[in-house]
Structures are given as C-alpha cells and as structure tokens.
SEVO-893682 format. One record per residue (C-alpha): residue number from 0; residue in one letter; x, y, z. Coordinates in steps of 0.2 Angstrom, whole numbers. Each point is the difference from the previous one (the first is absolute). Layout:
N
+-----+------+-------+-------+-------+
| seq | type |  east | north |    up |
+-----+------+-------+-------+-------+
| NUM |    A |     X |     Y |     Z |
...
+-----+------+-------+-------+-------+
end
This chain:
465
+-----+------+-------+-------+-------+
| seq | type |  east | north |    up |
+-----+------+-------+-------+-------+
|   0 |    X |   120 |   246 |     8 |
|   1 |    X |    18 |     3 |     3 |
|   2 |    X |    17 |     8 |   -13 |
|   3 |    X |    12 |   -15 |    -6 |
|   4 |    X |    16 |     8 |    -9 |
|   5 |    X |     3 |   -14 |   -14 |
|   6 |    X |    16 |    -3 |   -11 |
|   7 |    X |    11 |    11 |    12 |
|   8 |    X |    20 |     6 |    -6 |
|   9 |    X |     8 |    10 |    10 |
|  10 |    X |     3 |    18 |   -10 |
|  11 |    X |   -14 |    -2 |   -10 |
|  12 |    X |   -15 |     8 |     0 |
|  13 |    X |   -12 |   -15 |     7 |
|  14 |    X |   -19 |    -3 |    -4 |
|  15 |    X |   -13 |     0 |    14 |
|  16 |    X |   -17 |    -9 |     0 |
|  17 |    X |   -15 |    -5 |    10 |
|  18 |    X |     0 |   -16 |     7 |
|  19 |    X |   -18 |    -6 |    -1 |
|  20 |    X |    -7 |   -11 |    17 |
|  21 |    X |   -15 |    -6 |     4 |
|  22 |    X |    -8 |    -9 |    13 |
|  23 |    X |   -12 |   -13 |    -9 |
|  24 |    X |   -15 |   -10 |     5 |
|  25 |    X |    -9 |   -11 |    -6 |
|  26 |    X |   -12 |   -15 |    -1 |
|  27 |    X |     6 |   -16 |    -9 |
|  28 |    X |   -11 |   -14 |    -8 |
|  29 |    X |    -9 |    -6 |   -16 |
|  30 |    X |   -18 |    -1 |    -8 |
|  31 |    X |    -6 |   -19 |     2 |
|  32 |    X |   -10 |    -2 |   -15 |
|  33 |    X |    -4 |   -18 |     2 |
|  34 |    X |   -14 |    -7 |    14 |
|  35 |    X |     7 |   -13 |    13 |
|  36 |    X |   -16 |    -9 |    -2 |
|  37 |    X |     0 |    -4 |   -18 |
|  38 |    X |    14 |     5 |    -9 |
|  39 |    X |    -9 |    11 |   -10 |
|  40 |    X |     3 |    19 |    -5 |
|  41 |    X |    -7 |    12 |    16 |
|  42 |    X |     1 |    20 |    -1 |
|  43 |    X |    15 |     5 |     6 |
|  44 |    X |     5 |    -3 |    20 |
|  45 |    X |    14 |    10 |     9 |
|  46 |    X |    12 |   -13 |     8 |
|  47 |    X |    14 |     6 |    10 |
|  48 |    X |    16 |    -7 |     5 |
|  49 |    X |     3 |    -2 |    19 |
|  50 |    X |    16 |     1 |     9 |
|  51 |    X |    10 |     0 |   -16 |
|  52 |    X |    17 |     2 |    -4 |
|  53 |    X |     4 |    15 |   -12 |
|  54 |    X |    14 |     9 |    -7 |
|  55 |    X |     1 |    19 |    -6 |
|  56 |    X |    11 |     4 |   -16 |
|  57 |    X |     5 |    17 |    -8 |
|  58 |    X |    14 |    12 |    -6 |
|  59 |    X |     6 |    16 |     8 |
|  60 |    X |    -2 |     9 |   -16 |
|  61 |    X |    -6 |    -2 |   -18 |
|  62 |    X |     7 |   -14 |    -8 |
|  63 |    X |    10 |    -4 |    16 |
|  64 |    X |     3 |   -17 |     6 |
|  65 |    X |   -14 |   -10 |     6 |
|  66 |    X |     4 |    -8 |    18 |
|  67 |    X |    -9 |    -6 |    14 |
|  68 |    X |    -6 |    11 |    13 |
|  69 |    X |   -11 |    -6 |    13 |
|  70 |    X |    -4 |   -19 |     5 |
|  71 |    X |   -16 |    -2 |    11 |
|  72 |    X |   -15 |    -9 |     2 |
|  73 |    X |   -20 |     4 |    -5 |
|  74 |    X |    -9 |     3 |    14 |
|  75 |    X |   -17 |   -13 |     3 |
|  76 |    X |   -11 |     9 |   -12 |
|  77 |    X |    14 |     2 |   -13 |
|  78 |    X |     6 |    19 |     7 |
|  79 |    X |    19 |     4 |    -4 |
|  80 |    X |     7 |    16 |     2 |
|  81 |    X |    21 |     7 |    -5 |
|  82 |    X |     5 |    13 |     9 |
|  83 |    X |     9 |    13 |    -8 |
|  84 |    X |     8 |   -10 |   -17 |
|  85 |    X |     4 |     8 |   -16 |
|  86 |    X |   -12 |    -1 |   -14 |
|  87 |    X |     7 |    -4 |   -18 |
|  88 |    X |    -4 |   -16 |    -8 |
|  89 |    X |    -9 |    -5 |    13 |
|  90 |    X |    -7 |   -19 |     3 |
|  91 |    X |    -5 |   -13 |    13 |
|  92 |    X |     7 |   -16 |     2 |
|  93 |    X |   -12 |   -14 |     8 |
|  94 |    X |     7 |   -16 |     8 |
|  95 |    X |   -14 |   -11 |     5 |
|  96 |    X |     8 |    -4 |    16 |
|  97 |    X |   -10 |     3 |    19 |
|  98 |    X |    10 |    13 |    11 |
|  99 |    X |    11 |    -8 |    12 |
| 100 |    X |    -1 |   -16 |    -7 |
| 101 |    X |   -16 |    -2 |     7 |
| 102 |    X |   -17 |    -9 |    -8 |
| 103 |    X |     8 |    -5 |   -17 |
| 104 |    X |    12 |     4 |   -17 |
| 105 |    X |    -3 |    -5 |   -19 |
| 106 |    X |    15 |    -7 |    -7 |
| 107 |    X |     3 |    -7 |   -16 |
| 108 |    X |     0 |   -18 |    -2 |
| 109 |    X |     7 |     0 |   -21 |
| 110 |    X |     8 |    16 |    -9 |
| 111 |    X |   -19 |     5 |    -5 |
| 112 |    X |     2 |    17 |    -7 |
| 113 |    X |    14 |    13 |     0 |
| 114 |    X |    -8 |    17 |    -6 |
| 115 |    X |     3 |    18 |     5 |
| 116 |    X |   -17 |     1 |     9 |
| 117 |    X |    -1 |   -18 |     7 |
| 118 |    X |    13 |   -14 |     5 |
| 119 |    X |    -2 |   -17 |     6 |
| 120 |    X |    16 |   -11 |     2 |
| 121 |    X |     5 |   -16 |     9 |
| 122 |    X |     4 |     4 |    18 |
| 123 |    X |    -3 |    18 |     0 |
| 124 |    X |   -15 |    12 |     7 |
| 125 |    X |   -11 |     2 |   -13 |
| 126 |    X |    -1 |    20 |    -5 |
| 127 |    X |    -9 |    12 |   -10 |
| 128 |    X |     5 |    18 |    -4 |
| 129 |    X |   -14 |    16 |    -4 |
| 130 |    X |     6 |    15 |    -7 |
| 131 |    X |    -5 |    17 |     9 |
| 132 |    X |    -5 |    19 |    -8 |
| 133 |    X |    13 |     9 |     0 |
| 134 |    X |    -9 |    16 |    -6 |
| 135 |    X |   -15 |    -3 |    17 |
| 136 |    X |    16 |    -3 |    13 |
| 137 |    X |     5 |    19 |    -6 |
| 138 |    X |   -14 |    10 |     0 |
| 139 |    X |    -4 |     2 |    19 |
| 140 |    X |    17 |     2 |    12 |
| 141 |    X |     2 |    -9 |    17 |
| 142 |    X |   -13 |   -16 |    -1 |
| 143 |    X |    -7 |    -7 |   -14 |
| 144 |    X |   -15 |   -14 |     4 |
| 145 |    X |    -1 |   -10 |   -16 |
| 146 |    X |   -16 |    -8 |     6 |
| 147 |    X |    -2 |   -18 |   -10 |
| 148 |    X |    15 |    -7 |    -8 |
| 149 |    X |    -5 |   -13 |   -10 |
| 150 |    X |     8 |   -16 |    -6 |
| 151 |    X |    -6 |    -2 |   -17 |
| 152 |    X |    13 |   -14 |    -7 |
| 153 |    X |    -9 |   -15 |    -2 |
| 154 |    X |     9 |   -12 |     3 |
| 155 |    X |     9 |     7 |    17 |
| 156 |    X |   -17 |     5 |     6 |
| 157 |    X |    -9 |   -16 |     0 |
| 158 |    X |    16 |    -7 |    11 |
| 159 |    X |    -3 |    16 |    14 |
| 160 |    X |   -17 |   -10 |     0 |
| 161 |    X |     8 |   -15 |     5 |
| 162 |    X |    10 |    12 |    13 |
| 163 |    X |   -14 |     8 |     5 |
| 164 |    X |   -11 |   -16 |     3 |
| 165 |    X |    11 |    -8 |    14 |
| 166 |    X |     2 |    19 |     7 |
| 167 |    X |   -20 |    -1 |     0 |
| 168 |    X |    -1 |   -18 |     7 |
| 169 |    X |    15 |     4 |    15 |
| 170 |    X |   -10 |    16 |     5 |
| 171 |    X |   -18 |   -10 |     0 |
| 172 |    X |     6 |   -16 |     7 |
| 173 |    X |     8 |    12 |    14 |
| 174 |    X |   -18 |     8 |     1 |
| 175 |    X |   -11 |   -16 |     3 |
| 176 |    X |     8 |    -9 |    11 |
| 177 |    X |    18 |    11 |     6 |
| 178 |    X |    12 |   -11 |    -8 |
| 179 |    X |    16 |     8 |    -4 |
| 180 |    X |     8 |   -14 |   -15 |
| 181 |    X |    18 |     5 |    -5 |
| 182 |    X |     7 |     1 |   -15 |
| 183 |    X |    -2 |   -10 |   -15 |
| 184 |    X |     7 |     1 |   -18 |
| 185 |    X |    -9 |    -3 |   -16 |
| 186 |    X |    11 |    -3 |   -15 |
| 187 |    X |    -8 |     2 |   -18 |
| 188 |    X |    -4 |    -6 |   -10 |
| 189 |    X |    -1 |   -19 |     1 |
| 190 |    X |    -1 |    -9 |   -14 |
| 191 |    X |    -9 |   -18 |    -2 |
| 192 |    X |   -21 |    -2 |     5 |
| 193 |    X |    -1 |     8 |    14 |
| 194 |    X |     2 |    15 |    14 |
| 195 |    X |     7 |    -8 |    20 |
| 196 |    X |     6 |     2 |    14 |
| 197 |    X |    18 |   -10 |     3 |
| 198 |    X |    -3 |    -3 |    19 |
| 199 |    X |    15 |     9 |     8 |
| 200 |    X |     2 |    10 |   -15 |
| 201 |    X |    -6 |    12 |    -9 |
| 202 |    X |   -17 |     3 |   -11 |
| 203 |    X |     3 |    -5 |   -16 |
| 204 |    X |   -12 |     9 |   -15 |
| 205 |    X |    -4 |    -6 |   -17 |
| 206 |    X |     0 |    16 |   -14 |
| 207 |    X |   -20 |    -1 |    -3 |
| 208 |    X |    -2 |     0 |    19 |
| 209 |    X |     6 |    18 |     3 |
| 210 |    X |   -16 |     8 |     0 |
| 211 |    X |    -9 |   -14 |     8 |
| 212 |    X |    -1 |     7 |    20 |
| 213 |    X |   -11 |   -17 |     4 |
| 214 |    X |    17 |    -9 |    -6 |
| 215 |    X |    13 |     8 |     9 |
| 216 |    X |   -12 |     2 |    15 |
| 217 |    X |    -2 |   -18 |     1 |
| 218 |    X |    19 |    -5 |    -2 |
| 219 |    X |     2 |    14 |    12 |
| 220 |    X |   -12 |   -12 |    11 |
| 221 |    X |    11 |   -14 |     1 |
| 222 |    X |    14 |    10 |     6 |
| 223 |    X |   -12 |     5 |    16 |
| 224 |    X |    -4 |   -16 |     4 |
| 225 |    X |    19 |    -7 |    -4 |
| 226 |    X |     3 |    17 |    11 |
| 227 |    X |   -12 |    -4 |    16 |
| 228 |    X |     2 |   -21 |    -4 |
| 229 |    X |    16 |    -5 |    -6 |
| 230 |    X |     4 |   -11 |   -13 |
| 231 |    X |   -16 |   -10 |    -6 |
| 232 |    X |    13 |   -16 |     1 |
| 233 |    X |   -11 |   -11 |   -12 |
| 234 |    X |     9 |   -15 |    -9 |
| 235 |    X |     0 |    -1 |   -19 |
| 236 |    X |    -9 |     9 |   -13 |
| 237 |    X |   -16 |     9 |     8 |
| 238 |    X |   -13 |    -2 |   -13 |
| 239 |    X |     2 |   -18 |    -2 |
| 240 |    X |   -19 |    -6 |     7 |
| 241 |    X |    -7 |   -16 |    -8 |
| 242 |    X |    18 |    -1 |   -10 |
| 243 |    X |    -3 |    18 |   -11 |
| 244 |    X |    12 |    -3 |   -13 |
| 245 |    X |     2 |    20 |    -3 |
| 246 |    X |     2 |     5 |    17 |
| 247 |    X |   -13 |    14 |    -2 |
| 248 |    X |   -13 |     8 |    10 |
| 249 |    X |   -19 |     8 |    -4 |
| 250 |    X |   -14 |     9 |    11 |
| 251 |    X |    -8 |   -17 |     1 |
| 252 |    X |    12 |   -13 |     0 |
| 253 |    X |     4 |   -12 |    13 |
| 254 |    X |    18 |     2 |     8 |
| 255 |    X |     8 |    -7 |    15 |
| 256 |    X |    -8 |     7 |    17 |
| 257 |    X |    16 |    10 |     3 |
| 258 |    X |     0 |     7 |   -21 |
| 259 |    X |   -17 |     7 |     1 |
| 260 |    X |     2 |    10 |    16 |
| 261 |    X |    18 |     7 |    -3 |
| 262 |    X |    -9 |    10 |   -18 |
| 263 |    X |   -17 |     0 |     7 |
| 264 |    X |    10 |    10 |    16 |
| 265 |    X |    10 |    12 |   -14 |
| 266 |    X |   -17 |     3 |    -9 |
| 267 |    X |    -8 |     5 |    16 |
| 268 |    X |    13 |    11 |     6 |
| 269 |    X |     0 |     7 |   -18 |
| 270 |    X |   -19 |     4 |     0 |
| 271 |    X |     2 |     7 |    17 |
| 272 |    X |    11 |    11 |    -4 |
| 273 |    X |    -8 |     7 |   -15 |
| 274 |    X |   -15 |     0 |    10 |
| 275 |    X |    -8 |   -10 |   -14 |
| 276 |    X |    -9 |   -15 |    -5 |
| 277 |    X |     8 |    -1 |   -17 |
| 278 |    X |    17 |    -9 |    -5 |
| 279 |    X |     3 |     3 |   -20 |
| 280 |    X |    15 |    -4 |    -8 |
| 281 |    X |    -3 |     6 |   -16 |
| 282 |    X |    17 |     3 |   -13 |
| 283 |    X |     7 |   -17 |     0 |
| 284 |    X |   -16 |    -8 |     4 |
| 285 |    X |   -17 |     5 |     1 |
| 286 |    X |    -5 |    -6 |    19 |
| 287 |    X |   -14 |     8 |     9 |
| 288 |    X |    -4 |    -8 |    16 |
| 289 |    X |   -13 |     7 |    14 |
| 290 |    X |     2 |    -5 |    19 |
| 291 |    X |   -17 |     6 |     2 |
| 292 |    X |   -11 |    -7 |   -15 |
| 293 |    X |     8 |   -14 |    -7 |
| 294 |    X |    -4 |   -13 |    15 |
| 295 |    X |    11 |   -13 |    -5 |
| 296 |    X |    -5 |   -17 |    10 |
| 297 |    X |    15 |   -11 |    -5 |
| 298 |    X |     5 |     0 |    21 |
| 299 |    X |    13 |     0 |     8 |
| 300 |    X |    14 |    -7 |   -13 |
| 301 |    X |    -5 |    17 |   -12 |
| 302 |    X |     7 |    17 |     2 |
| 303 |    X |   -17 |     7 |    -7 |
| 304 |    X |    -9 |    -7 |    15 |
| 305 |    X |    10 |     6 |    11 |
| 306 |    X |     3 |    17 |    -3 |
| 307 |    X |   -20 |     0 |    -2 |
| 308 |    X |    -3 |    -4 |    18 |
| 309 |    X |    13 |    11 |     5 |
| 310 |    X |    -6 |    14 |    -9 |
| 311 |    X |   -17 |    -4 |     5 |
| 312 |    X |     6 |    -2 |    19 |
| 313 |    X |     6 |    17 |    -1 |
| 314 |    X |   -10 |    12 |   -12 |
| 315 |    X |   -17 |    -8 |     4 |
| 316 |    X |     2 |    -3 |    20 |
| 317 |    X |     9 |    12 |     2 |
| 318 |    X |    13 |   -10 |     7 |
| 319 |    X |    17 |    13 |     9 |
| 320 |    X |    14 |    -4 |   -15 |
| 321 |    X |    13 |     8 |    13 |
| 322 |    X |    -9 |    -9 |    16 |
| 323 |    X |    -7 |   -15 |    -5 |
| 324 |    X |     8 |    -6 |   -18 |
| 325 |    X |    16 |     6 |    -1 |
| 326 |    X |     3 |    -8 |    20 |
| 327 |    X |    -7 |   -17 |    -7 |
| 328 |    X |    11 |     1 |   -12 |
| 329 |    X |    16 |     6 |     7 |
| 330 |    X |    -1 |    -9 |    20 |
| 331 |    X |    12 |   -14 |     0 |
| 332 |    X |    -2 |    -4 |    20 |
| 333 |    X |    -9 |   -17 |    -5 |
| 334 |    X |     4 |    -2 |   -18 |
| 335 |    X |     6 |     9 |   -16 |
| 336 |    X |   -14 |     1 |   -13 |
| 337 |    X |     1 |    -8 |   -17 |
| 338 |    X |   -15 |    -5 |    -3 |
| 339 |    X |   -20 |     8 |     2 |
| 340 |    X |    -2 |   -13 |    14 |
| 341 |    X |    12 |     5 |    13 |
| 342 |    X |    -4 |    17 |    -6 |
| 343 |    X |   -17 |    -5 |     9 |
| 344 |    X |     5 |    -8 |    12 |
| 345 |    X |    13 |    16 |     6 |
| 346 |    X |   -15 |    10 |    -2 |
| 347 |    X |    -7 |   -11 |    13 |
| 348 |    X |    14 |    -5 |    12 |
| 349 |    X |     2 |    21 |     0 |
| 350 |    X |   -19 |     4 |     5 |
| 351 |    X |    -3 |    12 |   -14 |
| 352 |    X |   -20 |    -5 |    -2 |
| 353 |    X |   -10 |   -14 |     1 |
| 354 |    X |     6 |    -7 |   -16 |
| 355 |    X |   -18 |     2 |    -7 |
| 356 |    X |     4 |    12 |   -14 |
| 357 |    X |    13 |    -7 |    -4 |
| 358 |    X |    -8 |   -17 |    -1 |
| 359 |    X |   -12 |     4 |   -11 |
| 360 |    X |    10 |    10 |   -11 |
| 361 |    X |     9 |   -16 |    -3 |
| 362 |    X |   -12 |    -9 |    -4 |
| 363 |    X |   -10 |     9 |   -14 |
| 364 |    X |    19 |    -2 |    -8 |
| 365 |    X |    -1 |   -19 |     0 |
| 366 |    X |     9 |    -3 |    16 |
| 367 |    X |   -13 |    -6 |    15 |
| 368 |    X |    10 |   -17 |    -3 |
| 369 |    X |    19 |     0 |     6 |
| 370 |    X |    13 |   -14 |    -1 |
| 371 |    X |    14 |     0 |    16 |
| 372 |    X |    12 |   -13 |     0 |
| 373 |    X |     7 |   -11 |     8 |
| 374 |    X |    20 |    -1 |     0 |
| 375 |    X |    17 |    -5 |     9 |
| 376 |    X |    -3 |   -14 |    14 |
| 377 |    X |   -21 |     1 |    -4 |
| 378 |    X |     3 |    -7 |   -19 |
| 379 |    X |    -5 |   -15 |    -8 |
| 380 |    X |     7 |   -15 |    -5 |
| 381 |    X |    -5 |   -11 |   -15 |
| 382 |    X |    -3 |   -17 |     2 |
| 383 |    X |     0 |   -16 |    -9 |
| 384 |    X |   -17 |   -10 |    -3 |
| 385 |    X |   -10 |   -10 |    12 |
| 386 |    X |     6 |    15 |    11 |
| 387 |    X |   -13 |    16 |    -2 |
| 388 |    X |    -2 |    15 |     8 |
| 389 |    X |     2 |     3 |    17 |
| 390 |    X |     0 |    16 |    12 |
| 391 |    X |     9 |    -5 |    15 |
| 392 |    X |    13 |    -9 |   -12 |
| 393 |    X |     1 |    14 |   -13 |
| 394 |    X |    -1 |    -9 |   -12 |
| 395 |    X |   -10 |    -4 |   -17 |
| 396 |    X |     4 |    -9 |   -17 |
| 397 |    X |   -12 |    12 |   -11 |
| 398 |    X |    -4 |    16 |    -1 |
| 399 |    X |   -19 |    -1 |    -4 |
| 400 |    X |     1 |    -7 |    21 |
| 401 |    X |     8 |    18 |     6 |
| 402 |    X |   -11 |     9 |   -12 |
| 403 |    X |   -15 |   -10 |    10 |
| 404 |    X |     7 |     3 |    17 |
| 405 |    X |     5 |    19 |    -3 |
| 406 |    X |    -5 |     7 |   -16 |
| 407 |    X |   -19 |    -4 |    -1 |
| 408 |    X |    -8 |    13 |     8 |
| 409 |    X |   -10 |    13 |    -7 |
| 410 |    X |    -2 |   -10 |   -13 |
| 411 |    X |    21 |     0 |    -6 |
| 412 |    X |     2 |   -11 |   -15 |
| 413 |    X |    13 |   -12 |    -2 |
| 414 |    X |     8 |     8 |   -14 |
| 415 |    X |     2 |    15 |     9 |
| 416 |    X |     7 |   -10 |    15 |
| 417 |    X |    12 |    -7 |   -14 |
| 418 |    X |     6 |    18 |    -5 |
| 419 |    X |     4 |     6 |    17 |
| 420 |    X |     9 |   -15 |     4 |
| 421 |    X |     9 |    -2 |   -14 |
| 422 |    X |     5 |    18 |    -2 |
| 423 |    X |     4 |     1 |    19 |
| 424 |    X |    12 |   -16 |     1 |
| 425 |    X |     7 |     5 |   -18 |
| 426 |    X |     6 |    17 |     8 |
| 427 |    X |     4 |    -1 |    19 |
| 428 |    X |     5 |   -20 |     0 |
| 429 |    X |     8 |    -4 |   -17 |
| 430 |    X |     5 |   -15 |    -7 |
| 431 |    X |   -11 |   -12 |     9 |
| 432 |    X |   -16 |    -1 |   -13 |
| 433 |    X |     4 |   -13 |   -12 |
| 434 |    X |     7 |     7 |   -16 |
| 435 |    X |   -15 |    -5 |    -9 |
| 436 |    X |   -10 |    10 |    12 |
| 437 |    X |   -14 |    15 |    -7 |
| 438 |    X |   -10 |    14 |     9 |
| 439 |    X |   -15 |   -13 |    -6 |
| 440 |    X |     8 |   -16 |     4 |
| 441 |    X |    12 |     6 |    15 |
| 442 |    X |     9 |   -17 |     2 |
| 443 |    X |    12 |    -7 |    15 |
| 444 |    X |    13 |   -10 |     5 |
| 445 |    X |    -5 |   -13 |    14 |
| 446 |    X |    13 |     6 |    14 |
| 447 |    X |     0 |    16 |    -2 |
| 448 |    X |    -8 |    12 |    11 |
| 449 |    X |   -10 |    15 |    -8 |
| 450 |    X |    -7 |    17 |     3 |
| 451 |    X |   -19 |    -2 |     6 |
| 452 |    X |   -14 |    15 |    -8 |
| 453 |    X |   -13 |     1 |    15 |
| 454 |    X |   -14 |    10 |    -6 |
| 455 |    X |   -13 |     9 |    12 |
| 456 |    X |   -13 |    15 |    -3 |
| 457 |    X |     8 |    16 |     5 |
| 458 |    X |   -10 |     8 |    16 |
| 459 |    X |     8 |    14 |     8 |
| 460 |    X |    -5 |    -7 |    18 |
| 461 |    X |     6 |   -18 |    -5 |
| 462 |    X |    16 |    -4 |    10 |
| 463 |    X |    14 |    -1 |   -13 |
| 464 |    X |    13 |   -16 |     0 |
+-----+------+-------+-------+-------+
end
C-alpha cells in the first residue's frame, strides 16, 4: 500500500489517498459437468488451464479507468500470480492461446459471438473475460491467494475444453513415447458435417464437438502422424471404396488400405492418450466405439479392426507404446507406413518381438489373410482370347485366372478377389478399367497392364515380398 496525490493544482490544498496493491494468486480453470465417455451429466470435475495466456485489468481508484495491467501466462496446473497491481474493478481476461506459441491457439473461424464475457471472431484468439471481488482483494494486504477462479460462461468454457484437450494430448503424447509435436492451430467452429484436420493446417471443430475430447483428440491424431509422416499423399477422394457415393466412413466399413489405417492410427493415438478404450462422440452424433470390446472382424480394409488389434497389441500384451509401437510407426529407414501391413512388417524388419502377439492379435480382428501387390514393372497385362494366363509372360485375359493363381488361399473368394482388384487399380492405376467396370464385375481393357492383388496368410516368421 503506498499514498497517490490525485487531482493535483498548484496553490491548492491537494487530497491524498491510499493507493491499494496487491499481489494476487490464483488457480484458473472450470467445472467439467459432462463425462468424456458418454456425454452425459457427471458431478462436477476441476479442469485447469495450462500454460495460458492471461490479462489483469483494474482502476487505480474507485470509478477510475479500467486498463490492462499485467499480461502473462498460467502456469501447468493453471497457477497465475500479479505482483503488486491496483485492485478496483478488477477482472481477468483469458486468450486461449499456448505460451510462446507453443502446442496450440483457438481462433475463430466465423464472427460466433461478441459478448462482454465471451468473444469468438474470424481470425482472432478466441477470449473469455471473469470478473474478480473487489471487496476479497481488500481485506488482507500484501498477497491475496484467490484459490479457484472459475470460468462459469458457458459457452467460452466449453471452448477452454477444446484448449485444454490438445494441451492434455501435447503433454501425454510427450509422456508415452517423448515426442515433442509443435504447434498447431485449431479454428472454430467449422460449419458443414463434420470436425478435421486440413493436413498442413490447422484442426478444424464443428460447434457440437467442443466438449467431445474423443473428437478433438482424434483430429489432433492426424496432425501427429501428418507431424512424424508427412503428407498422407493419397489421390482423390479417400472414402471412395467399392464406389461409395457419400464419401463417408463407419467403425465397420470397408475403405482403402491407406483410409482405414490414417483414422484407425488417429483413434489409437486418441485412446492412448486418454488412456481409455472408449471413443464417444456424443453432441452432434451419438458414436460410442470400444478398442477393447467391440472386436470388429471386417480386416484390414476397416478402421474398427485395426485400431482393435492395435489396442489389443498394446493394452492386452502389453506391447511398449513408446518402444515398440510408436517406433513401428514412426521408422522410415525401409518404408513409410500407411497401411497395418507395413506397420507389421516395420515391426519386423526393427526386431521389436517375435511378431507373435501381434499376429494373433490380428487375426481375432479378421486379418490372418493379407493382400500385397504387385505394381510398376511386376504388373499385368490383359490379353486377348485364345491367349490365357500366364506367369513368366505376365499376362492374363480374365480376372477369375489371377484370382486362381493368387487370391485362392485360405479359402479367398472371387468376389473378394474382385473388390481388392478393382478398388486397388480404380485408386493407384486410374483409367485403365473399362468404364463399364464394378468392384463385382472389375472389367479390363486387353493391352492394358494392371495392378495385381497377391494374397497370402499373414505369419510373423514368413518372409515378406
């Protein structure tokens, strides 16, 4: 506490008061009243916001002029202190941004809202403001510990959880396996059906996402792997398998081989990091999925398999994430994975186990089968009758002859034969089905050479072509 002589003239008799200064400490966060699991209403949780950017405002006197004071950052459990500030009209400002532009900021993708409490606008650092007691900053000199300072708009606080959640998934992922991912931006919120990641860019998240952790977690997920992987580099649209018309993708769906891993991959990372077998998405959806229960079979082609297995691989064999998984994935001496099978055969090639875990937690999710292929200077080409299949030549007039040679065992079916190969030359070799040609009836063009689906039971001792 210190004098201030306020209004002064000369040659007049001047007034003299206190000028009020505190130290103030405190704790910043909100109660999280929903549960991550299932959306629905949960006592309430103390969440804290890490590493936050904050703003101190008050007047020198009564009815003085507001300004800002003190600009810093929330500590990693949400601790702020301001050292000696003056206390009238106190408040915080909050600007969900990571200090030193580190881990992540909110921005506003539309002009969203414009309050006294709460501002979202394009371009801008989303903010949030939470008023202080005056009379509890008076009543004790020196330093004044506020405790808990609690968000309570609603709106603003369900964005720090957005915040919050990529704060939680930098600081874990960091945790499991030391990777240190740099910053990334998430906008809000995105309009249209759904929440993503624009590779390169930043996290885009739907309004009814916000409190969905599983969500942004996962989108979060793809910027890892676009972190530690680069561009996924795949032509097209991704969800096009067997000519889906809508583009979409399910638990239990059947996508490309490259498609299923790049959001079984994000969901894995997402689980992982919450330390938790369930993925809900529950306000503009109602999604539960569970890595560990749900034992999708689909194979290879399905994201639900695949994160199975590698839930399994990790939670039920205990396989390292930091040691074993996480190098699979992120070793690119021999290849760069994109797909569950040169995630296996990394695993191998690295020496992390025998491969027996991992094997058979493959196979109870439909994949003890695998289809390699055969591309570049080792395709096929289509032949006109009498002519007929033939290896040394590489050649063959219908597909039913490479499905005999190559897609046969372990009992493989023709019309699965007829999927892969038509989804595979669809995809990586355009334009030389015949435009007539179906995922059932996969039609080609005598002269043309094609894509060959070779498939093989998956051992983890087999030598891998």
């Amino acid at each position: 506490m210190s004098e201030q002589k306020l209004d002064y003239a000369p040659g007049k008799k001047n007034a003299f008061v206190k000028l009020e200064i505190r130290t103030i400490a405190g704790r910043l966060g909100y109660d999280r009243t929903w549960d991550y699991d299932t959306a629905g209403n949960v006592p309430a949780i103390p969440m804290y916001l890490s590493n936050c950017k904050v703003e101190y405002y008050a007047a020198l006197k009564k009815d003085g002029n507001v300004q800002l004071r003190v600009s810093s950052f929330t500590a990693e459990d949400g601790g702020f202190e301001f050292k000696e500030v003056p206390v009238y009209s106190p408040h915080i400002i909050i600007r969900l941004e990571h200090r030193d532009g580190k881990v992540t900021s909110l921005e506003g993708l539309s002009n969203e809202a414009s309050e006294t409490y709460f501002e979202v606008k394009t371009g801008q650092v989303v903010w949030g403001r939470v008023d202080l007691d005056q009379a509890s900053l008076l009543e004790d000199e020196g330093t004044v510990d506020l405790g808990d300072v609690k968000i309570t708009h609603a709106g603003f606080l369900a964005l720090c959880d957005i915040y919050g959640s990529v704060c939680e998934g930098h600081r874990r992922l960091l945790e499991l396996t030391g990777e240190d991912v740099p910053f990334v931006q998430v906008v809000y919120p995105q309009t249209g059906a759904a929440s993503f990641y624009q590779h390169g860019g930043a996290i885009h998240i739907l309004k009814d996402d916000a409190k969905d952790r599983a969500v942004v977690l996962h989108e979060y997920g793809h910027f890892i792997i676009h972190h530690v992987l680069g561009p996924l580099n795949f032509p097209g649209k991704l969800y096009d398998y067997n000519d889906d018309a809508q583009n979409q993708h399910n638990p239990d769906s059947k996508e490309h081989l490259e498609t299923a891993w790049n959001e079984a991959i994000a969901t894995f990372l997402c689980c992982s990091i919450m330390d938790s077998p369930v993925y809900h998405d529950g306000y503009d959806a109602n999604l539960t999925m569970n890595l560990e229960t749900d034992m999708i079979r689909v194979g290879a082609h399905c994201e639900g398999s695949i994160q199975g297995a590698l839930w399994q691989l990790c939670k039920r064999y205990r396989a390292s994430l930091k040691d074993q998984i996480w190098k699979a994935l992120t070793d690119t001496t021999s290849r760069t994975v994109r797909t569950i099978w040169e995630f296996c055969d990394n695993w191998m090639d690295l020496r992390l186990s025998d491969g027996k875990e991992l094997e058979s937690a493959l196979k109870v999710h439909g994949m003890e089968y695998r289809y390699d292929y055969l591309t570049g200077t080792s395709m096929y080409e289509c032949v006109s009758p009498p002519d007929t299949f033939d290896q040394t030549k590489k050649e063959f007039q219908q597909v039913d002859e490479l499905h005999t040679n190559f897609g046969s065992i372990g009992r493989g079916t023709i019309d699965e034969y007829n999927e892969e190969f038509y989804n595979r030359n669809n995809k990586f070799n355009p334009g030389m089905l015949d435009a007539a040609a179906t995922f059932s009836n996969p039609k080609c063009i005598a002269n043309n050479k094609y894509i060959v689906p070779v498939r093989h039971r998956y051992l983890a001792h087999a030598p891998r072509g």
